[in-house]
Each structure stands twice: as C-alpha cells, then as structure tokens.
C-alpha positions as CSV (number, residue, x, y, z in Angstrom):
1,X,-11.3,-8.3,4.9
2,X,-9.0,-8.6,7.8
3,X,-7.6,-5.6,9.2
4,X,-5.1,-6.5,10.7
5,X,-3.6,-8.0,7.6
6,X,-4.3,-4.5,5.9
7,X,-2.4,-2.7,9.0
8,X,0.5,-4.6,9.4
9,X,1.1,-4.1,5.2
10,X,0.8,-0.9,5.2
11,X,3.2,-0.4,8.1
12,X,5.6,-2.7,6.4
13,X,5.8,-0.8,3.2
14,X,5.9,2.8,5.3
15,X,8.7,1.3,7.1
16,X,10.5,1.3,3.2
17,X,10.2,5.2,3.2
18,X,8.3,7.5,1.0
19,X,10.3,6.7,-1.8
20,X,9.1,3.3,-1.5
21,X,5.4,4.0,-0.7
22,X,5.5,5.7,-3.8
23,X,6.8,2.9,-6.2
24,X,4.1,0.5,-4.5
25,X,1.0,2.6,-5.1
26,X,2.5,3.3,-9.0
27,X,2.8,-0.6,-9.0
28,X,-0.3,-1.2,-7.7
29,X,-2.0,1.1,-10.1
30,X,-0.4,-1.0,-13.1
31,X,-2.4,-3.7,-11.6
32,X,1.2,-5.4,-9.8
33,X,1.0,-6.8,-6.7
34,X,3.8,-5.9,-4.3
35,X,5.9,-8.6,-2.1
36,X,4.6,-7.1,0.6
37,X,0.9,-7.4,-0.2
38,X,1.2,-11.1,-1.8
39,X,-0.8,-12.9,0.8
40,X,-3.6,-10.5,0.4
41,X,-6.4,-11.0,-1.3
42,X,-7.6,-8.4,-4.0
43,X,-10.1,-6.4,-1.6
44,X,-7.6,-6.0,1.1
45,X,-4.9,-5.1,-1.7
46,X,-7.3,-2.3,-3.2
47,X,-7.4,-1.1,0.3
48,X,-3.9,-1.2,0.9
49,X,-3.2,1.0,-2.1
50,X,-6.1,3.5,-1.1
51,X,-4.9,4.0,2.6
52,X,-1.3,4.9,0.9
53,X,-2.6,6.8,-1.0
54,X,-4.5,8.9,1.6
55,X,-0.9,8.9,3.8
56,X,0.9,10.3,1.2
57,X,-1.8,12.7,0.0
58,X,-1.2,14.2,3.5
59,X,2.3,15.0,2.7
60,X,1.2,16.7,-1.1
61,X,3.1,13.7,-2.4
62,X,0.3,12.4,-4.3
C-alpha cells in the first residue's frame, strides 16, 4: 500500500465537505469506487473508506 496515495485521497475528498465524505463512504460501502479513489487499488480503497470513517466517527456523523 502506499500512503501517500491513501493521504492525499483522503484529503481530497475532506476538502468536498462532510456532506461529501459522507456520500463516498455510502458509495464505497455499495462496493463503488469514487473519482477520487480510481487509481487506487482495492487495499488502499478499503483503507480510504476506513480512515473516513474514523474522521467522521469523531464528529458523531457516523
């Protein structure tokens, strides 16, 4: 996995807005892969959606 990759996606969808992190981690769970996480492979996509996850679990919004 790259983590840099991982980092700069996640910042790139937080950048959206809640809202928006939102709609990615429902996608993601529906097994979609967001524009933003296209060039990832699966591992560092199931990483992605765990690490919004945790953000917005900080904020009771998940």
């Amino acid at each position: 996995m790259n983590r840099k990759n991982i980092d700069h996606c996640i910042e790139a969808i937080c950048q959206k807005g809640c809202d928006e992190v939102l709609n990615t981690i429902h996608s993601m769970e529906r097994g979609e892969t967001p524009p933003d996480a296209a060039h990832l492979d699966p591992d560092e996509r199931q990483a992605v959606q765990r690490e919004l996850q945790a953000i917005m679990a900080v904020y009771g919004r998940f």
